[in-house]
mmCIF file of the N, C-alpha and C atoms, coordinates in Angstrom:
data_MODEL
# 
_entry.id   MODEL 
# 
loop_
_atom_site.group_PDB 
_atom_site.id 
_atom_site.type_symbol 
_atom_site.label_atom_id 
_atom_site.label_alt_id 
_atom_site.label_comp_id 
_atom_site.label_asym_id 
_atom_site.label_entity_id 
_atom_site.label_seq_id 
_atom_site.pdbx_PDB_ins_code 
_atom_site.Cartn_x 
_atom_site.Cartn_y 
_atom_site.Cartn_z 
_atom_site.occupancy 
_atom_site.B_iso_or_equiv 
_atom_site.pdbx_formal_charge 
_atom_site.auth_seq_id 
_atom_site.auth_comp_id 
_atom_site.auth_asym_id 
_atom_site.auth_atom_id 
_atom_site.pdbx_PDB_model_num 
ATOM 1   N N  . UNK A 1 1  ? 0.831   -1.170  0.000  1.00 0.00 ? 1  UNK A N  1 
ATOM 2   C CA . UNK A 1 1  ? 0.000   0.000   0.000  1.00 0.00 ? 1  UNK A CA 1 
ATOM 3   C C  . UNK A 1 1  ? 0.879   1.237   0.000  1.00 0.00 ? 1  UNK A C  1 
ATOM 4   N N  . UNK A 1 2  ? -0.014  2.383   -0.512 1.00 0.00 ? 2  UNK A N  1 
ATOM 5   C CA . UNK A 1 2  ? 0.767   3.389   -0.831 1.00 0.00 ? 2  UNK A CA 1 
ATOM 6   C C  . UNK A 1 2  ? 0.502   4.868   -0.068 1.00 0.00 ? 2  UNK A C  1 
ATOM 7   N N  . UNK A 1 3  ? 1.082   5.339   0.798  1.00 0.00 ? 3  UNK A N  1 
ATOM 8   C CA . UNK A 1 3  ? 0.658   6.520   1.497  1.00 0.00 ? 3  UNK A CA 1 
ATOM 9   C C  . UNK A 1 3  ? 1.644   7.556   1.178  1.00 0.00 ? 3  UNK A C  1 
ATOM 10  N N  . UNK A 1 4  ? 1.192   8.886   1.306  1.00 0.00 ? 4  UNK A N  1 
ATOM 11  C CA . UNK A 1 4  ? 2.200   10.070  1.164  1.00 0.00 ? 4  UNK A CA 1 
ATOM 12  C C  . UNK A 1 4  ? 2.108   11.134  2.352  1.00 0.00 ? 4  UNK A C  1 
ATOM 13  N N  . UNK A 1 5  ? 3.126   11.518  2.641  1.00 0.00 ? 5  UNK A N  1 
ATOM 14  C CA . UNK A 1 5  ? 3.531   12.996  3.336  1.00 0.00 ? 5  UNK A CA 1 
ATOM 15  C C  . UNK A 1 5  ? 3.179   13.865  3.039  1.00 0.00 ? 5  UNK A C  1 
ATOM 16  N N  . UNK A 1 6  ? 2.342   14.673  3.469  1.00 0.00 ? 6  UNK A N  1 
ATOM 17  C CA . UNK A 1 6  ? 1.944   15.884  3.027  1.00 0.00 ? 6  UNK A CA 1 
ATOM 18  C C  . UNK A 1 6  ? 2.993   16.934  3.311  1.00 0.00 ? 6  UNK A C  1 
ATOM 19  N N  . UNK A 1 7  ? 2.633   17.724  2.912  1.00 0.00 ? 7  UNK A N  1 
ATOM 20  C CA . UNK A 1 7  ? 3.534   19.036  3.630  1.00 0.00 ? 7  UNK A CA 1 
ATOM 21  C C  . UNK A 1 7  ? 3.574   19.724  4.697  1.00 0.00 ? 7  UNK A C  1 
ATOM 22  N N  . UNK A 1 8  ? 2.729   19.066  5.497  1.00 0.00 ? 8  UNK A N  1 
ATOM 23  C CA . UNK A 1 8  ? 2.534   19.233  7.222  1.00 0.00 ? 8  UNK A CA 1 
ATOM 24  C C  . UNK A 1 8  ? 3.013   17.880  7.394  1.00 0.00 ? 8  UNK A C  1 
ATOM 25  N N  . UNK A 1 9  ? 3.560   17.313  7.331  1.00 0.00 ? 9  UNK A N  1 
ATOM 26  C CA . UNK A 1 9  ? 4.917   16.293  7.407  1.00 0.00 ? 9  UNK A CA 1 
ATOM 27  C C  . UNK A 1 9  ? 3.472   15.111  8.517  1.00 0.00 ? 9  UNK A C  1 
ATOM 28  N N  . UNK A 1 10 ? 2.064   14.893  7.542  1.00 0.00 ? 10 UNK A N  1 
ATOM 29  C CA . UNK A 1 10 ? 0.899   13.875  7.814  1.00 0.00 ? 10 UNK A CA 1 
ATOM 30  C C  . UNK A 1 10 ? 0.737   13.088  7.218  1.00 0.00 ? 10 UNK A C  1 
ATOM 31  N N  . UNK A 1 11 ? 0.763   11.210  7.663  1.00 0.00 ? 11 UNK A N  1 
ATOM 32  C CA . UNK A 1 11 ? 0.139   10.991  6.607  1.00 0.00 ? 11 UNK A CA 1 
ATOM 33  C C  . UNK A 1 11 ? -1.173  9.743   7.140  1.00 0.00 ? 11 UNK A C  1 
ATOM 34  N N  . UNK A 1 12 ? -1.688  9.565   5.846  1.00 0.00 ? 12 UNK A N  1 
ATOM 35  C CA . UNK A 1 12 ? -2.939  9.223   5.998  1.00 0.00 ? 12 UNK A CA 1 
ATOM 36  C C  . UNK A 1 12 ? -2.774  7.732   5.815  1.00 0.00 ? 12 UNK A C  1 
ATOM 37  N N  . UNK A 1 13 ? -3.277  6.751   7.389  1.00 0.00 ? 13 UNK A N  1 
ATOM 38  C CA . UNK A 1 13 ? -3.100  5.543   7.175  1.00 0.00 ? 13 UNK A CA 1 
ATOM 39  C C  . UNK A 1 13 ? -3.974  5.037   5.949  1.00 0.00 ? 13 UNK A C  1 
ATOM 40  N N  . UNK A 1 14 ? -4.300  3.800   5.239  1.00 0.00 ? 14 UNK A N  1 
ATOM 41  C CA . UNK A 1 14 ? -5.051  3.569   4.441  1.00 0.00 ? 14 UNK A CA 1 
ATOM 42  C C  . UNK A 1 14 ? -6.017  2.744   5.252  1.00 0.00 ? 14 UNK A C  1 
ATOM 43  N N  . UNK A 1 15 ? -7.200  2.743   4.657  1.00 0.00 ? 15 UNK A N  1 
ATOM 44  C CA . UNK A 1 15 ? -8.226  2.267   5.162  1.00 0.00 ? 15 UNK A CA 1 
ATOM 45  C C  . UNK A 1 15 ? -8.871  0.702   6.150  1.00 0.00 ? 15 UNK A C  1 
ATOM 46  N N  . UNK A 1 16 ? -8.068  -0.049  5.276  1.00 0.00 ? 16 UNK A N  1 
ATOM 47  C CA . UNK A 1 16 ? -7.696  -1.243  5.617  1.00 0.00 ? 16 UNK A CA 1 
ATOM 48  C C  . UNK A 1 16 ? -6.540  -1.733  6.460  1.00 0.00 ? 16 UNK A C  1 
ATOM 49  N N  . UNK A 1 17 ? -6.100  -1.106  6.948  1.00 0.00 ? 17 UNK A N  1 
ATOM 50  C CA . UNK A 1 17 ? -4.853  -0.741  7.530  1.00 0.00 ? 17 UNK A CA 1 
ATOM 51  C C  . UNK A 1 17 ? -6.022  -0.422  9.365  1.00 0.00 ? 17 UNK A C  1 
ATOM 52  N N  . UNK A 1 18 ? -6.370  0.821   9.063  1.00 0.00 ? 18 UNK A N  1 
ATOM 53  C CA . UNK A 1 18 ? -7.318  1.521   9.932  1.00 0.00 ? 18 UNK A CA 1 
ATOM 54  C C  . UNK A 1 18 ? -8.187  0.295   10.615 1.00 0.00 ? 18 UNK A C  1 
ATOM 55  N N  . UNK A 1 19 ? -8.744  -0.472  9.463  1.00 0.00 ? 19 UNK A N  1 
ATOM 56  C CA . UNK A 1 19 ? -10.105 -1.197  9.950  1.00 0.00 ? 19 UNK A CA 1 
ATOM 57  C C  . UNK A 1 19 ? -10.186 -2.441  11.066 1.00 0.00 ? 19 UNK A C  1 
ATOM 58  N N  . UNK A 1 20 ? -8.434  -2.503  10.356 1.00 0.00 ? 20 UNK A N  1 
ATOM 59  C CA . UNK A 1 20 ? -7.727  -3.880  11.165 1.00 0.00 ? 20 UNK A CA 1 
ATOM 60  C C  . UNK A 1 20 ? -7.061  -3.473  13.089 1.00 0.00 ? 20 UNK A C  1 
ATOM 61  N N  . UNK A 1 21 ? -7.396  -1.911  13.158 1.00 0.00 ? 21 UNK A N  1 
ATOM 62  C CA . UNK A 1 21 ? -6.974  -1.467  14.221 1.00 0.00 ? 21 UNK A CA 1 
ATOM 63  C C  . UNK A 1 21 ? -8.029  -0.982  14.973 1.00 0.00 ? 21 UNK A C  1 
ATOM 64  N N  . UNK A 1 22 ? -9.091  -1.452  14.753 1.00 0.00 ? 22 UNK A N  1 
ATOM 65  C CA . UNK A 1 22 ? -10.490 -0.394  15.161 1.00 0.00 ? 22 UNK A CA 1 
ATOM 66  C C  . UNK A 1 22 ? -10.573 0.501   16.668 1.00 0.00 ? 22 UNK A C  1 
ATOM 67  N N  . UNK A 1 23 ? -10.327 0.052   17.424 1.00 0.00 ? 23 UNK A N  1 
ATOM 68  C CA . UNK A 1 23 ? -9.894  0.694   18.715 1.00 0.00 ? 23 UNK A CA 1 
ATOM 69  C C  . UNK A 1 23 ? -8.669  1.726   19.255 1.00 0.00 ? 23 UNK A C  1 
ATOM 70  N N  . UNK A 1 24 ? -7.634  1.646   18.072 1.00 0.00 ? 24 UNK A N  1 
ATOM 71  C CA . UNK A 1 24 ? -6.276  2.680   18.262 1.00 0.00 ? 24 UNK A CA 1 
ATOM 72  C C  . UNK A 1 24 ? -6.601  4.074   18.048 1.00 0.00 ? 24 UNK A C  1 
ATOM 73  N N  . UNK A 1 25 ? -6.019  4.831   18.695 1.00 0.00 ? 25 UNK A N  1 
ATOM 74  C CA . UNK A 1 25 ? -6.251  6.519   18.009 1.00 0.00 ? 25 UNK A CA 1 
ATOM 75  C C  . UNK A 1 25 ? -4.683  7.004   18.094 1.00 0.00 ? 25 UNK A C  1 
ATOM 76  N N  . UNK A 1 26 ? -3.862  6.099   18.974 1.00 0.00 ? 26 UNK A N  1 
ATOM 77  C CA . UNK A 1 26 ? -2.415  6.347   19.101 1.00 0.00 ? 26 UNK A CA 1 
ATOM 78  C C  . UNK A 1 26 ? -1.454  5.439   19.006 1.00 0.00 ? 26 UNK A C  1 
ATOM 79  N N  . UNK A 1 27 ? -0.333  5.923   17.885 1.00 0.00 ? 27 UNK A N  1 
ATOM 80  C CA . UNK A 1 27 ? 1.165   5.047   17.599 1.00 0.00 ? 27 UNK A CA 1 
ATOM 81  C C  . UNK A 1 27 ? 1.877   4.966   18.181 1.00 0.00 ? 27 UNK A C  1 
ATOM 82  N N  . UNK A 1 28 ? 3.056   4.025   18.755 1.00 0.00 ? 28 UNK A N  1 
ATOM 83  C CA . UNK A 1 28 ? 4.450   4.541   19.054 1.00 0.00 ? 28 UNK A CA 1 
ATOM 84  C C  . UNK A 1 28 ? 5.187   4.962   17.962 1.00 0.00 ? 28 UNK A C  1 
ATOM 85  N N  . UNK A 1 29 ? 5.864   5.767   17.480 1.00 0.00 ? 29 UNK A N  1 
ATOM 86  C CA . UNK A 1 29 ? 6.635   5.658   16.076 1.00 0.00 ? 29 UNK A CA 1 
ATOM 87  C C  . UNK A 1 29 ? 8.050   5.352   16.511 1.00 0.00 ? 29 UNK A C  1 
ATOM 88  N N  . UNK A 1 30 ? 8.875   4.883   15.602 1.00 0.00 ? 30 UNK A N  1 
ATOM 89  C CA . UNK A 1 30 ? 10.165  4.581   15.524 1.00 0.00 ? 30 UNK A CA 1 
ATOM 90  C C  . UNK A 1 30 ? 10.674  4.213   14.360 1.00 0.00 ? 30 UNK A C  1 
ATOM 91  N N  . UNK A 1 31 ? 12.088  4.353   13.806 1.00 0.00 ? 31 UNK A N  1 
ATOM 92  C CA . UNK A 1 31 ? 12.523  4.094   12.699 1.00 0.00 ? 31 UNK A CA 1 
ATOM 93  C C  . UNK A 1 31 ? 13.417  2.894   12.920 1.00 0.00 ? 31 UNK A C  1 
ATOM 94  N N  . UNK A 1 32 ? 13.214  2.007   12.231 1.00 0.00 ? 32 UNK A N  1 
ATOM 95  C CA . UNK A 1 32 ? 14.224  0.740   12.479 1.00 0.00 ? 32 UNK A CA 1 
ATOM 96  C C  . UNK A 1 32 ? 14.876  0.393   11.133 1.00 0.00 ? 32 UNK A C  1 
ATOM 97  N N  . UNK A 1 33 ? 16.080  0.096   11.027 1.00 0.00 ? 33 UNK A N  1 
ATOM 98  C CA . UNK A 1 33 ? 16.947  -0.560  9.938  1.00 0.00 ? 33 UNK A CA 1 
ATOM 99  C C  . UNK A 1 33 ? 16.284  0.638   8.412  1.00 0.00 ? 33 UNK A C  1 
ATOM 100 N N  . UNK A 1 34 ? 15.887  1.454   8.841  1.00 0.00 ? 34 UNK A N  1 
ATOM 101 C CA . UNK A 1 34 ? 15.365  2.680   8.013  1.00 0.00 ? 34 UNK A CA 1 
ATOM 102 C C  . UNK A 1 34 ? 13.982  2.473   7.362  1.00 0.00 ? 34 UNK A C  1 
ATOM 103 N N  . UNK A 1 35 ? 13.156  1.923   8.075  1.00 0.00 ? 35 UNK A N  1 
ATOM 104 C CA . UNK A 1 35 ? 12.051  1.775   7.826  1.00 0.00 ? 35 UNK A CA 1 
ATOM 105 C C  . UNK A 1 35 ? 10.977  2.503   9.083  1.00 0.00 ? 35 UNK A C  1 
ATOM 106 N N  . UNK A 1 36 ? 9.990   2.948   8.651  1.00 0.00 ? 36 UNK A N  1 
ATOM 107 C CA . UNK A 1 36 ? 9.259   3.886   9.973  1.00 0.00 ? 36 UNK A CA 1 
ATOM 108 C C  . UNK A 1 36 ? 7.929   2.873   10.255 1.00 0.00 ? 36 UNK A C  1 
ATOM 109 N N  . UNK A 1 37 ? 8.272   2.507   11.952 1.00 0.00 ? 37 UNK A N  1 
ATOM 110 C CA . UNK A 1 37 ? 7.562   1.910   12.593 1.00 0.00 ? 37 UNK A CA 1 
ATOM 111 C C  . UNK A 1 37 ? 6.146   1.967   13.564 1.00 0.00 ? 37 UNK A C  1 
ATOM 112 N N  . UNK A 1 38 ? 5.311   1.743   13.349 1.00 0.00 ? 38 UNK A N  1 
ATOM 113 C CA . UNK A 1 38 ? 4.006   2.250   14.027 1.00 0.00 ? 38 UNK A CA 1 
ATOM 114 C C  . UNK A 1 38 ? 4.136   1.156   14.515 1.00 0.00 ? 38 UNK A C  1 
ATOM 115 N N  . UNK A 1 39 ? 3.491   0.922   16.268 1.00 0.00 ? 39 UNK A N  1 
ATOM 116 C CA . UNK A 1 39 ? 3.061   0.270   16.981 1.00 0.00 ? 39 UNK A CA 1 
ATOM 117 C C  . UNK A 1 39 ? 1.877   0.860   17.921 1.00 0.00 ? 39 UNK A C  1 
ATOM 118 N N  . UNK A 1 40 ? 0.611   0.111   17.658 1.00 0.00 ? 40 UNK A N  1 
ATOM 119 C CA . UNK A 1 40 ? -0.578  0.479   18.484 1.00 0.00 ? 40 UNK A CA 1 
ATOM 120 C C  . UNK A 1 40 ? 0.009   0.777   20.058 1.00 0.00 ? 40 UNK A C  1 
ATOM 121 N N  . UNK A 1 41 ? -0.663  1.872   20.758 1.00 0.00 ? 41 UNK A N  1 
ATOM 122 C CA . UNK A 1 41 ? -0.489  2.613   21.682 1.00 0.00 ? 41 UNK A CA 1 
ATOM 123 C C  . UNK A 1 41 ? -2.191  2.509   22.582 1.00 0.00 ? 41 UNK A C  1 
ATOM 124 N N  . UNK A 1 42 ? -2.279  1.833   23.483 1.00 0.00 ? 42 UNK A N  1 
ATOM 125 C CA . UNK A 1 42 ? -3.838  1.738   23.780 1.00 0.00 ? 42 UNK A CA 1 
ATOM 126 C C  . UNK A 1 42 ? -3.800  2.369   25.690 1.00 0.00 ? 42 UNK A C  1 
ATOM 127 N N  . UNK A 1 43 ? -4.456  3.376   25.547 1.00 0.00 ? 43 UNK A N  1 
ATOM 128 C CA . UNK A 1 43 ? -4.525  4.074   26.088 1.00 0.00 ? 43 UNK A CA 1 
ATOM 129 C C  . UNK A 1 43 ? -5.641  3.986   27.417 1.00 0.00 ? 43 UNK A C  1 
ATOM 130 N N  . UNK A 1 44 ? -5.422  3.935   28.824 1.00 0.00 ? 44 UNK A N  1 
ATOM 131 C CA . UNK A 1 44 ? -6.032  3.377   29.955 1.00 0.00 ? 44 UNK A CA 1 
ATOM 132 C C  . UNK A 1 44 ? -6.370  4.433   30.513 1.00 0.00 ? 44 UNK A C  1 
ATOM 133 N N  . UNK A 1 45 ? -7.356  4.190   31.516 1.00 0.00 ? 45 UNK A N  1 
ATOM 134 C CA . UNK A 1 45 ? -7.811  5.061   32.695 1.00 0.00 ? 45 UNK A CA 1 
ATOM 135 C C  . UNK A 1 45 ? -6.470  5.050   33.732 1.00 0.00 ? 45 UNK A C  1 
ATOM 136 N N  . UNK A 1 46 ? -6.099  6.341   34.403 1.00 0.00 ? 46 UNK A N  1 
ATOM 137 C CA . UNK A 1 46 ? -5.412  6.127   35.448 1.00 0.00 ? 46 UNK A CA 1 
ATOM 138 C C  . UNK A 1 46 ? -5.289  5.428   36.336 1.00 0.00 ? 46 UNK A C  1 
ATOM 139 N N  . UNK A 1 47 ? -4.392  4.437   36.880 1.00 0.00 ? 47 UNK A N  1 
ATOM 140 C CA . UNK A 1 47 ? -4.773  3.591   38.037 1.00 0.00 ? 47 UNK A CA 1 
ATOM 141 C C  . UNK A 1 47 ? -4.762  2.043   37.032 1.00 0.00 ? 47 UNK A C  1 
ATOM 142 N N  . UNK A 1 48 ? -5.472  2.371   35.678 1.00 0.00 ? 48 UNK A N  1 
ATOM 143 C CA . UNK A 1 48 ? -6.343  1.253   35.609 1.00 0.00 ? 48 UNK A CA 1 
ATOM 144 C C  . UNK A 1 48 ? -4.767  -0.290  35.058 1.00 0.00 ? 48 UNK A C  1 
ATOM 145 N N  . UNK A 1 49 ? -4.032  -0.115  34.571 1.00 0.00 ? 49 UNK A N  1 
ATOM 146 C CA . UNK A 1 49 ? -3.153  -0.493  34.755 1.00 0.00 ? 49 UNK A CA 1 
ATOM 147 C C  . UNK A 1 49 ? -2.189  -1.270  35.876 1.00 0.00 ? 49 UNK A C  1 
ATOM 148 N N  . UNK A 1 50 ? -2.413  -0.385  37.030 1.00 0.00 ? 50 UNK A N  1 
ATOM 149 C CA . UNK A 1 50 ? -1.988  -0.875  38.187 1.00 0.00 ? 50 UNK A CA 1 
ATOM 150 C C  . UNK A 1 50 ? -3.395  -2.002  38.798 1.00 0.00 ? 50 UNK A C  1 
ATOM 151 N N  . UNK A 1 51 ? -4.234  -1.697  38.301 1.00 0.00 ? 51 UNK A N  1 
ATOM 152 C CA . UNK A 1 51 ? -5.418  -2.564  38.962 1.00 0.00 ? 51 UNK A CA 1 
ATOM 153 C C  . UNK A 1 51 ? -5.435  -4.188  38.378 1.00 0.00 ? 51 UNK A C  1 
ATOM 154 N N  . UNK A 1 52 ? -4.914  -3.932  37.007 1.00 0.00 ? 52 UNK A N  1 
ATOM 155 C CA . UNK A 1 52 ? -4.766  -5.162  36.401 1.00 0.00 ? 52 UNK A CA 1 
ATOM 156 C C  . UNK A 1 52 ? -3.441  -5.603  36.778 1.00 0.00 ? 52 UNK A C  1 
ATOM 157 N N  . UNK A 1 53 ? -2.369  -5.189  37.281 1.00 0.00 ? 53 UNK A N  1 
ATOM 158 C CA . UNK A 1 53 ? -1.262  -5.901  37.918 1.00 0.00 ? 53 UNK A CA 1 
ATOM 159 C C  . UNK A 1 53 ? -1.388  -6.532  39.471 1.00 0.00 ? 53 UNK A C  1 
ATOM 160 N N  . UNK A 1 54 ? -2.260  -5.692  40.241 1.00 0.00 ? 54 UNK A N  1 
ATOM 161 C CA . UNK A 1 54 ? -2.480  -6.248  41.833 1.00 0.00 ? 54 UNK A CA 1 
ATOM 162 C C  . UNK A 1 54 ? -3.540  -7.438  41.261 1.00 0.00 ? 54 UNK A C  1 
ATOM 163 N N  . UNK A 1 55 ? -4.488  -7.507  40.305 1.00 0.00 ? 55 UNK A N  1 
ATOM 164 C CA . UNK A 1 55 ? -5.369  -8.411  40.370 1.00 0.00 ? 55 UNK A CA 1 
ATOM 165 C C  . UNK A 1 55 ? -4.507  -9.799  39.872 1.00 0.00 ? 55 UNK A C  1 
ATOM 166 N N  . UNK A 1 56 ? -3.551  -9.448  38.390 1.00 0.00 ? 56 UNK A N  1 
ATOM 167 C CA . UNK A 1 56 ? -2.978  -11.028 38.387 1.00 0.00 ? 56 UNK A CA 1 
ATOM 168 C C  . UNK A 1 56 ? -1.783  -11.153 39.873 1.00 0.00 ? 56 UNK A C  1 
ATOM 169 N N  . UNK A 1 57 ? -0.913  -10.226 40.796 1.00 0.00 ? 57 UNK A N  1 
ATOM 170 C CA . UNK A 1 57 ? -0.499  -10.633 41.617 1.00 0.00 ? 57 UNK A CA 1 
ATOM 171 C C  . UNK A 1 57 ? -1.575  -11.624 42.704 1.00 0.00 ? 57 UNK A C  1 
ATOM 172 N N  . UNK A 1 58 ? -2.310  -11.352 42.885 1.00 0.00 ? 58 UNK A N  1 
ATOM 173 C CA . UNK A 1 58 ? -3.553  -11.468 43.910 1.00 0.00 ? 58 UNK A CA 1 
ATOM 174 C C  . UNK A 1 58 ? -3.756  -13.330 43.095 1.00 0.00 ? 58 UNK A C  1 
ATOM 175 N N  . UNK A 1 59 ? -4.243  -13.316 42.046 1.00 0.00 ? 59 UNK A N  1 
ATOM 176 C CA . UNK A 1 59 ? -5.023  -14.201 41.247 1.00 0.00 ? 59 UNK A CA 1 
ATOM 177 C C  . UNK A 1 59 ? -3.394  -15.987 41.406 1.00 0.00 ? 59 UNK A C  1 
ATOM 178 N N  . UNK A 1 60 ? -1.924  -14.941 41.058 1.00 0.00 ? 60 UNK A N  1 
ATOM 179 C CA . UNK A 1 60 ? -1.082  -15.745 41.602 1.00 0.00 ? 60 UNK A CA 1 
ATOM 180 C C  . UNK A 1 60 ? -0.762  -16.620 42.696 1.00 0.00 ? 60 UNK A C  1 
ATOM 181 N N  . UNK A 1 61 ? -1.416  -15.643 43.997 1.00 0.00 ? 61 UNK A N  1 
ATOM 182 C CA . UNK A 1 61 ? -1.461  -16.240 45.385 1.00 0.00 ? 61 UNK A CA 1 
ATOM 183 C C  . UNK A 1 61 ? 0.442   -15.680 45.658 1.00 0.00 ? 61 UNK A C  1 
ATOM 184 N N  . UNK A 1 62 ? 0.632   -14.460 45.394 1.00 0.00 ? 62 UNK A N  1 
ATOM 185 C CA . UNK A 1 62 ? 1.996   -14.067 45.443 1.00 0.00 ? 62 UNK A CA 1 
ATOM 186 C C  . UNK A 1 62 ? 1.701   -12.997 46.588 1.00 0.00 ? 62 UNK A C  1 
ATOM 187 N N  . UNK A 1 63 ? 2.509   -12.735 47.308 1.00 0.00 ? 63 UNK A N  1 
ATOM 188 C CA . UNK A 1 63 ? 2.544   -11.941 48.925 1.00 0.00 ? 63 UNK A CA 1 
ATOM 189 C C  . UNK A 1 63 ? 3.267   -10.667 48.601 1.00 0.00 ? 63 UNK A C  1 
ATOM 190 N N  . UNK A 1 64 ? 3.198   -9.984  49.453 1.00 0.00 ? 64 UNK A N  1 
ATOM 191 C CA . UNK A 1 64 ? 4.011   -8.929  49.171 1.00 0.00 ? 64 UNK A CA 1 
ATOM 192 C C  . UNK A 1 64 ? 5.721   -8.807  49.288 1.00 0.00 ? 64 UNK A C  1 
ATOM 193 N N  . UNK A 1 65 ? 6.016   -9.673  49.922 1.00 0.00 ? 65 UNK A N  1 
ATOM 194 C CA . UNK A 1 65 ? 7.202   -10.341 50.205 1.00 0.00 ? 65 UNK A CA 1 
ATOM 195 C C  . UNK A 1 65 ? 7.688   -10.694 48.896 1.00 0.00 ? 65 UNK A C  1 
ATOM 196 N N  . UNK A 1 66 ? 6.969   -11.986 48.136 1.00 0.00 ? 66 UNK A N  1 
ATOM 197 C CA . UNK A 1 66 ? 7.110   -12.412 46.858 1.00 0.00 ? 66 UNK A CA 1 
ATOM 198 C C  . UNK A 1 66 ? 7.990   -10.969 46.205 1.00 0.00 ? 66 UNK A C  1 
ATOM 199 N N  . UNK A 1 67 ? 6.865   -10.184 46.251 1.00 0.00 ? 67 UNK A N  1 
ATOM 200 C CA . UNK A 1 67 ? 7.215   -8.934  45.385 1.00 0.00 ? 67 UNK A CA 1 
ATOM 201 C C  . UNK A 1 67 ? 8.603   -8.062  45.630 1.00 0.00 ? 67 UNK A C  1 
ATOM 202 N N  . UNK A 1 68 ? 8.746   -7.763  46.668 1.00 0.00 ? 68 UNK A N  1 
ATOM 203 C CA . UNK A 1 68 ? 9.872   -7.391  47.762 1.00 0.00 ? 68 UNK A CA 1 
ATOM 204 C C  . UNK A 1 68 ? 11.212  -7.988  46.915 1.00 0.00 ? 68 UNK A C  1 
ATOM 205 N N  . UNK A 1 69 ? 10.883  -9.146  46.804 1.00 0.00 ? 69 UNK A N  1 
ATOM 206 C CA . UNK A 1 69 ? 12.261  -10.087 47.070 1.00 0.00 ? 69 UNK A CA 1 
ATOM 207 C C  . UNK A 1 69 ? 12.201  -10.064 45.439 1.00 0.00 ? 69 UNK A C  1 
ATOM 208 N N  . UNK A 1 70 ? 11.497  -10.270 44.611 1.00 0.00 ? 70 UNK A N  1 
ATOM 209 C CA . UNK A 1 70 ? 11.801  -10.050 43.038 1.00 0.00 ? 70 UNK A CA 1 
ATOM 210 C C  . UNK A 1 70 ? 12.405  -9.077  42.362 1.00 0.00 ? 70 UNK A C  1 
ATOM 211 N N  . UNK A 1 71 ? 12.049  -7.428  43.458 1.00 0.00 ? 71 UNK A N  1 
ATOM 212 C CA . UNK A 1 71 ? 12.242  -6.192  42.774 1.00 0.00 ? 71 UNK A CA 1 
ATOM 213 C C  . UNK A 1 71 ? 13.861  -6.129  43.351 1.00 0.00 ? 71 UNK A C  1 
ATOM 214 N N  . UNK A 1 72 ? 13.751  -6.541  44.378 1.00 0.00 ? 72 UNK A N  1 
ATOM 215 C CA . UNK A 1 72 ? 15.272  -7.007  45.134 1.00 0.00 ? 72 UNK A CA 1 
ATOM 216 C C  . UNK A 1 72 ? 16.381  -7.504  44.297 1.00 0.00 ? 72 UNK A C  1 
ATOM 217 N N  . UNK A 1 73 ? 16.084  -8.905  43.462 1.00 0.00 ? 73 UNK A N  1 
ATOM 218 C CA . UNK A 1 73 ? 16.441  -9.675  42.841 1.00 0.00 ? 73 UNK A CA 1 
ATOM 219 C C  . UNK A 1 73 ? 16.717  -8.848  41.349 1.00 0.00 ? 73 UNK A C  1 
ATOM 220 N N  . UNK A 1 74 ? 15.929  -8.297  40.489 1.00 0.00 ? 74 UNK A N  1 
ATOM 221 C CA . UNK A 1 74 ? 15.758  -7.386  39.622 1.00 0.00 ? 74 UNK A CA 1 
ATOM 222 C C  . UNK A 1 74 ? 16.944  -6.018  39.411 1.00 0.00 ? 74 UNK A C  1 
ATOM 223 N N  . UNK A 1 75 ? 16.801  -5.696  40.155 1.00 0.00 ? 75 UNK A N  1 
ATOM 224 C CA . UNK A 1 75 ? 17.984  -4.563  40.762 1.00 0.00 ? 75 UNK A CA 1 
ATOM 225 C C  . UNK A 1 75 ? 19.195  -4.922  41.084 1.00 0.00 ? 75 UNK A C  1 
ATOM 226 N N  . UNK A 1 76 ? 19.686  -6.108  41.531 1.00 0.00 ? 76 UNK A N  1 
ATOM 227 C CA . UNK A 1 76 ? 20.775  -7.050  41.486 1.00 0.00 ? 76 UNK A CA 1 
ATOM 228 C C  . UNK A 1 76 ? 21.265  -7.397  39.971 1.00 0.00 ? 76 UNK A C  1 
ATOM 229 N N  . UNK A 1 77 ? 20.451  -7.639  39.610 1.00 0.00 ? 77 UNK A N  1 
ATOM 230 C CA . UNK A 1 77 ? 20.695  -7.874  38.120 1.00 0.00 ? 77 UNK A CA 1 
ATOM 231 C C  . UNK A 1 77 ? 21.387  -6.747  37.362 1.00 0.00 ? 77 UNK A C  1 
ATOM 232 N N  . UNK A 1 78 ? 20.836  -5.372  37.361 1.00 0.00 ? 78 UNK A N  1 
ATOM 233 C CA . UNK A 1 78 ? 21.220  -4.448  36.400 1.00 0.00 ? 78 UNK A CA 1 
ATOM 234 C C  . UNK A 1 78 ? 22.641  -3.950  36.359 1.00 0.00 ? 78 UNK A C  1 
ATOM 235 N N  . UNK A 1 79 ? 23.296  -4.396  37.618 1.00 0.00 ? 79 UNK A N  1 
ATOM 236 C CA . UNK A 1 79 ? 24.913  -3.667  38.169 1.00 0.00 ? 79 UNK A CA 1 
ATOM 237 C C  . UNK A 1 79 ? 25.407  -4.580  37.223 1.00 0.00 ? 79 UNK A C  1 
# 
């Protein structure tokens, strides 16, 4: 498929492209190996993110300790 740059440096996804994304209104962009990269960007309520992480911790049967000792473990790692 074929899209162009306007001169407000826009361009217009194509339709089918669009239809296959029905819920996106936002990209990540990036250029890789010189090609320009869109990746869907889906956009949450505040909080709502963190609500879906305590619920699969919770759903795990993982303690707060668990957590403690991973972020512990995690941070060990990066030195």
């Amino acid at each position: 498929m074929l899209a162009k740059k306007t001169v407000k440096n826009q361009i217009t996804l194509p339709k089918v492209i669009v239809q296959q994304l029905p819920d996106v209104d936002y990209f990540d962009v990036s250029v890789r190996e010189g090609e320009v990269v869109l990746r869907p960007v889906v956009m949450s309520a505040p909080g709502e993110a963190l609500k879906i992480v305590r619920t699969k911790i919770k759903a795990l049967g993982l303690t707060e300790k668990d957590v403690g000792d991973a972020i512990r473990w995690a941070r060990k790692q990066r030195r």
